[in-house]
PQR file with spaces between the fields and no chain letter, atoms N, CA, C, O and H, PARSE charges and radii, in Angstrom:
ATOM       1  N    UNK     1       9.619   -1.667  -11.242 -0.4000 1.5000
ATOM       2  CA   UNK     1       9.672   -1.701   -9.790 -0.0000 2.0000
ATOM       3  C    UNK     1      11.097   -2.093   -9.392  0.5500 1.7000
ATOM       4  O    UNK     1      11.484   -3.096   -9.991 -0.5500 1.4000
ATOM       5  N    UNK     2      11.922   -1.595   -8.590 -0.4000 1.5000
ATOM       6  CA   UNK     2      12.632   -1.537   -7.823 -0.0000 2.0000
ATOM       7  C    UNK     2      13.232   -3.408   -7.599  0.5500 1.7000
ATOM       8  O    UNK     2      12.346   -4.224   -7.344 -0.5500 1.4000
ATOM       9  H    UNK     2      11.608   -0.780   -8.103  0.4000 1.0000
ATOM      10  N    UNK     3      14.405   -3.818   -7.693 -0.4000 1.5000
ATOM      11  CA   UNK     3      14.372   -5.196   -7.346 -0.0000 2.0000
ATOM      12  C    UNK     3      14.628   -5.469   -5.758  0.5500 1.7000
ATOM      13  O    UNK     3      14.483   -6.581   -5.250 -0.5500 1.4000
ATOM      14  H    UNK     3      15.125   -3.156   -7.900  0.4000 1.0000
ATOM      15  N    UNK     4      14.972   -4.473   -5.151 -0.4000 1.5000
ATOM      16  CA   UNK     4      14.901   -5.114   -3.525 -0.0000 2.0000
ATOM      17  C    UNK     4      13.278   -4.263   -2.890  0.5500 1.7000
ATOM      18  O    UNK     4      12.947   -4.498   -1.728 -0.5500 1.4000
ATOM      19  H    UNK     4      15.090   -3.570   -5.564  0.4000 1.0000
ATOM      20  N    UNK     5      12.556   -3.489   -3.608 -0.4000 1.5000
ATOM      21  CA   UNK     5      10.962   -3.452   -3.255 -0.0000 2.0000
ATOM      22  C    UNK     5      10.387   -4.418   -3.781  0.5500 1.7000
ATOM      23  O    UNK     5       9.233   -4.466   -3.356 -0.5500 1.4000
ATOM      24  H    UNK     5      12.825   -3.298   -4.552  0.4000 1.0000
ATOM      25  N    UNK     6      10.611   -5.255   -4.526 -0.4000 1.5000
ATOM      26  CA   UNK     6      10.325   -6.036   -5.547 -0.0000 2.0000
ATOM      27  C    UNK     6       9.927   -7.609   -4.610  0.5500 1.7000
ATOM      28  O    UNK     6       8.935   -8.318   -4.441 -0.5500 1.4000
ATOM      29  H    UNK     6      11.549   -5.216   -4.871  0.4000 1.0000
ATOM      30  N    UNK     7      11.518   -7.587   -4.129 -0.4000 1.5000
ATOM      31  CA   UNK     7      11.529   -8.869   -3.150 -0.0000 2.0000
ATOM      32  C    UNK     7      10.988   -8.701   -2.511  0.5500 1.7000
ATOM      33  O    UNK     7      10.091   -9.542   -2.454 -0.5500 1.4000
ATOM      34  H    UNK     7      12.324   -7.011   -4.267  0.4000 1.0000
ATOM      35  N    UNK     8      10.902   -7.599   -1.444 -0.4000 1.5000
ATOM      36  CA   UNK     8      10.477   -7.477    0.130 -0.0000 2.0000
ATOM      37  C    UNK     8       8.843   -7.830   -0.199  0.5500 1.7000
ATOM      38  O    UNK     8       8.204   -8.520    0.594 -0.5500 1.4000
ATOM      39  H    UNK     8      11.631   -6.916   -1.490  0.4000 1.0000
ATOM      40  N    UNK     9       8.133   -7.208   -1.637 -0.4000 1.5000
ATOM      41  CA   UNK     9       6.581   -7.259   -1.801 -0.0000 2.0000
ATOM      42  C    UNK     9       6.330   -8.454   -2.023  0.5500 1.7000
ATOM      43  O    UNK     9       5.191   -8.778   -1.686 -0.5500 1.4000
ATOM      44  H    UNK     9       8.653   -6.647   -2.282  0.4000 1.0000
ATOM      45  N    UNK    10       7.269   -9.656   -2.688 -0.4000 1.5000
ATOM      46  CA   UNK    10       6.832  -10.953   -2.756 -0.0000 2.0000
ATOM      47  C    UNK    10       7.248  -11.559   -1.598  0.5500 1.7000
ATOM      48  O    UNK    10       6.330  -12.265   -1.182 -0.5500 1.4000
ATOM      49  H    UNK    10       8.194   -9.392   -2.962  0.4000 1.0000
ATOM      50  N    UNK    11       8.511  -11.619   -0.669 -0.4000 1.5000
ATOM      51  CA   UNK    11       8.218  -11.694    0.694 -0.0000 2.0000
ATOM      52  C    UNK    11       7.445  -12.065    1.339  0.5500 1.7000
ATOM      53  O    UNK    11       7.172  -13.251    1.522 -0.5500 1.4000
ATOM      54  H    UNK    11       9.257  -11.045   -1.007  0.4000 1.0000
ATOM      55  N    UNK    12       6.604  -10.549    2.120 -0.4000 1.5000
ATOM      56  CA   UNK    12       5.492   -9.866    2.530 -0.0000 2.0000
ATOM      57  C    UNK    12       3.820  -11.094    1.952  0.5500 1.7000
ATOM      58  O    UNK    12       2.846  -11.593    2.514 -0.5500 1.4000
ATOM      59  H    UNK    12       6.825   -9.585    1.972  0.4000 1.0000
ATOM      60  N    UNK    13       4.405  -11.049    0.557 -0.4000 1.5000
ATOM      61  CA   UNK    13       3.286  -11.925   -0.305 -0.0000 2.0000
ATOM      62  C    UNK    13       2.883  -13.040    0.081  0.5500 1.7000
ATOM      63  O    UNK    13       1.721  -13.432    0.187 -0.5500 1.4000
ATOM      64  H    UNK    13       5.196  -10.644    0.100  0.4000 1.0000
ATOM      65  N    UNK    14       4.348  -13.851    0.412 -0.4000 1.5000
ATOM      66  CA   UNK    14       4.251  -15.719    0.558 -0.0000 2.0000
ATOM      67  C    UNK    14       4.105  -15.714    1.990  0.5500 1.7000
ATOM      68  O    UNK    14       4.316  -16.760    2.604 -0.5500 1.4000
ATOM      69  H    UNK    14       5.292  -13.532    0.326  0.4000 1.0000
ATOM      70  N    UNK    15       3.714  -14.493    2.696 -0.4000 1.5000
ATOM      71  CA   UNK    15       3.159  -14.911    3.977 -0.0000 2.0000
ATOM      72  C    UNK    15       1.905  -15.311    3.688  0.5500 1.7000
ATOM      73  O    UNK    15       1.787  -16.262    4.461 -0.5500 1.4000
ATOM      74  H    UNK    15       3.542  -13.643    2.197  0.4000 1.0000
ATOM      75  N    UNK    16       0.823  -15.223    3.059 -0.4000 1.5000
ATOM      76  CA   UNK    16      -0.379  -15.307    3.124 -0.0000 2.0000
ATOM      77  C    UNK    16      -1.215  -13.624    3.312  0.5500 1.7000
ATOM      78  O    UNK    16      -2.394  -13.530    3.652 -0.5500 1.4000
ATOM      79  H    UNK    16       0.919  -14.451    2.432  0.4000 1.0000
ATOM      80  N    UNK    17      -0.242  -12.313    2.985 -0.4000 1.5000
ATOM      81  CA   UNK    17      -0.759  -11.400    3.150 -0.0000 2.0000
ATOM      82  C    UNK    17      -0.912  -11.054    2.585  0.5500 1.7000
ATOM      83  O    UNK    17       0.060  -11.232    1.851 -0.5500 1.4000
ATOM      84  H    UNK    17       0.716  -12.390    2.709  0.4000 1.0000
ATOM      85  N    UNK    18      -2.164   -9.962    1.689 -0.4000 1.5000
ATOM      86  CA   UNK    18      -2.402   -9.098    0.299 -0.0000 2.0000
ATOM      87  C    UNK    18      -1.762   -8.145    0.426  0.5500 1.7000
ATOM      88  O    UNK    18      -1.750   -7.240    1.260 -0.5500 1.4000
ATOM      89  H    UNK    18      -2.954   -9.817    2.285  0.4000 1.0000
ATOM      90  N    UNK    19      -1.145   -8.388   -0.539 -0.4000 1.5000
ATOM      91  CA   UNK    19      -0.120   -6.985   -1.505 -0.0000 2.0000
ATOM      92  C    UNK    19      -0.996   -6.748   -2.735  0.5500 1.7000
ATOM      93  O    UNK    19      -1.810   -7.335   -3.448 -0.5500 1.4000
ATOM      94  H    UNK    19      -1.155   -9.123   -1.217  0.4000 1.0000
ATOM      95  N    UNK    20      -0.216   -5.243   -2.554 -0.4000 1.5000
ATOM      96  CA   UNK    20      -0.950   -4.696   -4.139 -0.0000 2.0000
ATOM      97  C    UNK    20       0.630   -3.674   -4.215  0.5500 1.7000
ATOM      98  O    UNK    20       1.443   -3.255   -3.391 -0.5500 1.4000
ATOM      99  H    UNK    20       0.445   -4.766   -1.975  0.4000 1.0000
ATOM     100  N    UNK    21       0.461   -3.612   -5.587 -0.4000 1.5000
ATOM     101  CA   UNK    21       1.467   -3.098   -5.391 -0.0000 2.0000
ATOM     102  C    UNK    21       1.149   -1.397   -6.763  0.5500 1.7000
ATOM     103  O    UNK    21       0.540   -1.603   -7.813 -0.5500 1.4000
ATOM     104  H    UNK    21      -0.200   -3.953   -6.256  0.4000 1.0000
ATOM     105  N    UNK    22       1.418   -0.677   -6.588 -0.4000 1.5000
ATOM     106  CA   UNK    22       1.057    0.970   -7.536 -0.0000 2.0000
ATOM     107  C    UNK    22       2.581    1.340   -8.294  0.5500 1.7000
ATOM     108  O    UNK    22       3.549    0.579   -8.298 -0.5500 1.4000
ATOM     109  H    UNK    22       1.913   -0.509   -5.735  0.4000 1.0000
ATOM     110  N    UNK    23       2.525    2.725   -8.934 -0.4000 1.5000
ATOM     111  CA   UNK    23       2.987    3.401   -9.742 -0.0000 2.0000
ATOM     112  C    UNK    23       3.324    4.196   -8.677  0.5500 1.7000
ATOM     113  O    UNK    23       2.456    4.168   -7.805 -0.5500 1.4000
ATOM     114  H    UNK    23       1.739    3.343   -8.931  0.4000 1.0000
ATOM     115  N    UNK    24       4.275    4.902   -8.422 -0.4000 1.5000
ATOM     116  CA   UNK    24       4.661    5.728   -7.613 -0.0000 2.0000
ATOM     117  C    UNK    24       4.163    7.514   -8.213  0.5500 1.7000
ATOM     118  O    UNK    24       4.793    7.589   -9.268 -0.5500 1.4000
ATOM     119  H    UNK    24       4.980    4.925   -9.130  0.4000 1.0000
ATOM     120  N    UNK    25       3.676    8.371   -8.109 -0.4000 1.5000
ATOM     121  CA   UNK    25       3.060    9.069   -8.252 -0.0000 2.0000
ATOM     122  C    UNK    25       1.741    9.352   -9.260  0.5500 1.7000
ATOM     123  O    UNK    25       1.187   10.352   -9.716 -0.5500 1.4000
ATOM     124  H    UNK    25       3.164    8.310   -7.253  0.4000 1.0000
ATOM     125  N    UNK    26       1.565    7.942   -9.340 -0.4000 1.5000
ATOM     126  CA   UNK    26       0.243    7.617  -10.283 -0.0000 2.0000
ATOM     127  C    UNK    26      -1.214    8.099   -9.485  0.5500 1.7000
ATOM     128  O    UNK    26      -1.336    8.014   -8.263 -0.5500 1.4000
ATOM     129  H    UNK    26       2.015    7.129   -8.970  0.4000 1.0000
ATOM     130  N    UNK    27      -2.276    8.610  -10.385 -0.4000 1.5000
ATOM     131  CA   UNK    27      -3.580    8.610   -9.437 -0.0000 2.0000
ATOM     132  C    UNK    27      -4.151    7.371   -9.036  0.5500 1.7000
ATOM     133  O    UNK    27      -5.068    6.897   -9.706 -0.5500 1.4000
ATOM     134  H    UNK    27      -2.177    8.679  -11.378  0.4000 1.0000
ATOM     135  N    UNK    28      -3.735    6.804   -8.054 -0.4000 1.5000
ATOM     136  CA   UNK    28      -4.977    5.638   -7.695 -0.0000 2.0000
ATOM     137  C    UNK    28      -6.078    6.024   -6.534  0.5500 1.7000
ATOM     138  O    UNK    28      -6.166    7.036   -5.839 -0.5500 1.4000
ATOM     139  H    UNK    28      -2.989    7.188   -7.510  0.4000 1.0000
ATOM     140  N    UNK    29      -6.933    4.758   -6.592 -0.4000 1.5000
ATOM     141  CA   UNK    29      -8.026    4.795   -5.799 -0.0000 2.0000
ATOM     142  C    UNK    29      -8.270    4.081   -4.864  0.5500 1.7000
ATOM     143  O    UNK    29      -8.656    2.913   -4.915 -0.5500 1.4000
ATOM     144  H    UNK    29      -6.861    3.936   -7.157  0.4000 1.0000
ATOM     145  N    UNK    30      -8.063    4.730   -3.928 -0.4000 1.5000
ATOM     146  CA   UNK    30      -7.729    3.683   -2.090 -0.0000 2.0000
ATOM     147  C    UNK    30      -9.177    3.665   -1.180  0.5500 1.7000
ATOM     148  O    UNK    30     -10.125    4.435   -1.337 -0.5500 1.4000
ATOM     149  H    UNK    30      -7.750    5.679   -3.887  0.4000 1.0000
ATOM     150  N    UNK    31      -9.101    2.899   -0.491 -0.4000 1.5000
ATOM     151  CA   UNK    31     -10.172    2.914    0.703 -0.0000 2.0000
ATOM     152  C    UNK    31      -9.313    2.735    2.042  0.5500 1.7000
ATOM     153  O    UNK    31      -8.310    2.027    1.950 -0.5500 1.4000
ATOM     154  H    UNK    31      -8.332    2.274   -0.364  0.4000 1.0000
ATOM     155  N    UNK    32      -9.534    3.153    2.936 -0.4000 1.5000
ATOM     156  CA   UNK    32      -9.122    2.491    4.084 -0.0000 2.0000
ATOM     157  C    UNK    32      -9.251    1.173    4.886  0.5500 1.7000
ATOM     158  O    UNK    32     -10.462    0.954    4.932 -0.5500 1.4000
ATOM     159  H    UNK    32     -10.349    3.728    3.011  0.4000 1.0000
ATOM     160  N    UNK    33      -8.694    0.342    5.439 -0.4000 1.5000
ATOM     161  CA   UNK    33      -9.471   -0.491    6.209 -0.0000 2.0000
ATOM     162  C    UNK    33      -8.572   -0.559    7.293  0.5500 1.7000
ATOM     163  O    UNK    33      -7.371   -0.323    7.162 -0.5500 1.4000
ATOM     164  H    UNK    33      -7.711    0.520    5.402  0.4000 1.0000
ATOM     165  N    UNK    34      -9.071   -0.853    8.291 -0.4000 1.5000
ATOM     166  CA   UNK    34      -8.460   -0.412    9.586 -0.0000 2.0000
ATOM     167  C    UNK    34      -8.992   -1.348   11.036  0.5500 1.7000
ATOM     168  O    UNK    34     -10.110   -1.740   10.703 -0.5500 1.4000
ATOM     169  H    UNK    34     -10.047   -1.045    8.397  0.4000 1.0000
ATOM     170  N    UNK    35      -8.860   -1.597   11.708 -0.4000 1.5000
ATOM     171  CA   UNK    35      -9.410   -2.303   12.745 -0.0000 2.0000
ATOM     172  C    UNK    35      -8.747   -1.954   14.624  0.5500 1.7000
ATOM     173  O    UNK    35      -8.709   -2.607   15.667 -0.5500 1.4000
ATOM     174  H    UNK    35      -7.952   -1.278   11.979  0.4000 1.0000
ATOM     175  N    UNK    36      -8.252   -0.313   14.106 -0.4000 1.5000
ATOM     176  CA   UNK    36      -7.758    0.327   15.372 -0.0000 2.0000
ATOM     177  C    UNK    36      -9.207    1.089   15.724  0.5500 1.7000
ATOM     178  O    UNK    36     -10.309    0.870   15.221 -0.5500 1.4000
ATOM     179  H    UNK    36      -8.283    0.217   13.258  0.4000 1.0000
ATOM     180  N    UNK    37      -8.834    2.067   16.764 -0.4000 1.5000
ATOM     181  CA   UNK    37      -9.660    3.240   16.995 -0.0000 2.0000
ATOM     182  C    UNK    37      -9.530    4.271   16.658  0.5500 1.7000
ATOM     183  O    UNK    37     -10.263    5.172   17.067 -0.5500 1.4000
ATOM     184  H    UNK    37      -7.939    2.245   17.173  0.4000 1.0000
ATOM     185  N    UNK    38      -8.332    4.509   15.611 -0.4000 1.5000
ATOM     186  CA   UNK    38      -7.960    6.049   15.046 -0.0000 2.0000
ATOM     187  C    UNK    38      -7.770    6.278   13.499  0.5500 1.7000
ATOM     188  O    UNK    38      -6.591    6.626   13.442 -0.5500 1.4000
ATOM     189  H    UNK    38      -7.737    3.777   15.279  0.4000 1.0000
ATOM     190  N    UNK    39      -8.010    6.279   12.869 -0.4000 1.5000
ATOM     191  CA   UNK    39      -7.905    6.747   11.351 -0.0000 2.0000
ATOM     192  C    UNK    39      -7.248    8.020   11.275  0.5500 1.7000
ATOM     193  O    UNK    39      -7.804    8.919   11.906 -0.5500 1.4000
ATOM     194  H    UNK    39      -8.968    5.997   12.915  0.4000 1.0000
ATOM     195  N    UNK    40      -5.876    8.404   10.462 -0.4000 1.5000
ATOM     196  CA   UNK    40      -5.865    9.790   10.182 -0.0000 2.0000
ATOM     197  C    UNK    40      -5.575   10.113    9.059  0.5500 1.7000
ATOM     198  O    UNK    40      -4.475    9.941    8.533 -0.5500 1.4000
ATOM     199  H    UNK    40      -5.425    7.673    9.948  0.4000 1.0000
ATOM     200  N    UNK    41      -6.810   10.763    8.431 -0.4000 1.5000
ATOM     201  CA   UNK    41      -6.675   10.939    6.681 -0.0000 2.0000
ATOM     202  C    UNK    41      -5.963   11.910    6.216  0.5500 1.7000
ATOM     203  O    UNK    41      -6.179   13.060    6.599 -0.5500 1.4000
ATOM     204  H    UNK    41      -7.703   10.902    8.859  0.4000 1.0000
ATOM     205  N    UNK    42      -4.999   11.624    5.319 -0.4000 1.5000
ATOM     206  CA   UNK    42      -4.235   12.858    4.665 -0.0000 2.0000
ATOM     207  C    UNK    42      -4.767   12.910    3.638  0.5500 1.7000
ATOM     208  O    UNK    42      -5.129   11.911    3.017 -0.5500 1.4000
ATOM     209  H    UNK    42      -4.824   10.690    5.009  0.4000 1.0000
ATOM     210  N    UNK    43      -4.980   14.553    3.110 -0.4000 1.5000
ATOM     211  CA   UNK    43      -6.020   14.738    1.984 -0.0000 2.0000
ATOM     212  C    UNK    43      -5.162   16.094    1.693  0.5500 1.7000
ATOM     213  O    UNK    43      -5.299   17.208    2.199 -0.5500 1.4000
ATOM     214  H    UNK    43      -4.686   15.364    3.615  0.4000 1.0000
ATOM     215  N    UNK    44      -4.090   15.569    0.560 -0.4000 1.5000
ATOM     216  CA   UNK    44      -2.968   16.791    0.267 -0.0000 2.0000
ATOM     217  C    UNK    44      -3.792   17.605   -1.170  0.5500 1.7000
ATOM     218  O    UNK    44      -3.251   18.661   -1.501 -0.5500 1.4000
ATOM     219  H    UNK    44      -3.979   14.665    0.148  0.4000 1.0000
ATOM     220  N    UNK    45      -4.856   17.237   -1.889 -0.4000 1.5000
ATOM     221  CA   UNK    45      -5.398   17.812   -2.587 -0.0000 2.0000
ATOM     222  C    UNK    45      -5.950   19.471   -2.465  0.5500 1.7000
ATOM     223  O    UNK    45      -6.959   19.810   -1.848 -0.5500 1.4000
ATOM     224  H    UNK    45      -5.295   16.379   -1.621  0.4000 1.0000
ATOM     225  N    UNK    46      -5.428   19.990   -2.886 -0.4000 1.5000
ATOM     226  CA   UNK    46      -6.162   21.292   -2.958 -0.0000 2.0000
ATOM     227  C    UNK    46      -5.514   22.018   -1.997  0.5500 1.7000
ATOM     228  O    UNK    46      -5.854   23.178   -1.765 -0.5500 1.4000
ATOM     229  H    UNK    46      -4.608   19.715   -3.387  0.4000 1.0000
C-alpha cells in the first residue's frame, strides 16, 4: 500500500471511523450501507 494512502487510512482510522482497506483490482465482496435516499449501483460486470 501506498505510504501517503497508507497515512491518510490510519488518519481517517484514529478518528474512531472503520476503515478497511483492499487490493486494488482484486475481487472483493461489498455490501452497501447508506443512510441517504439514493443509492447508485455500478455493476461494470458483463
Amino acid at each position: 500500500m501506498p505510504r501517503l494512502y497508507a497515512h491518510f487510512s490510519a488518519q481517517v482510522a484514529s478518528q474512531e471511523v472503520r476503515v478497511a482497506n483492499g487490493v486494488f483490482g482484486a475481487d472483493m465482496k461489498v455490501s452497501p450501507v447508506n443512510g441517504g435516499p439514493v443509492t447508485i449501483w455500478l455493476d461494470t460486470a458483463g
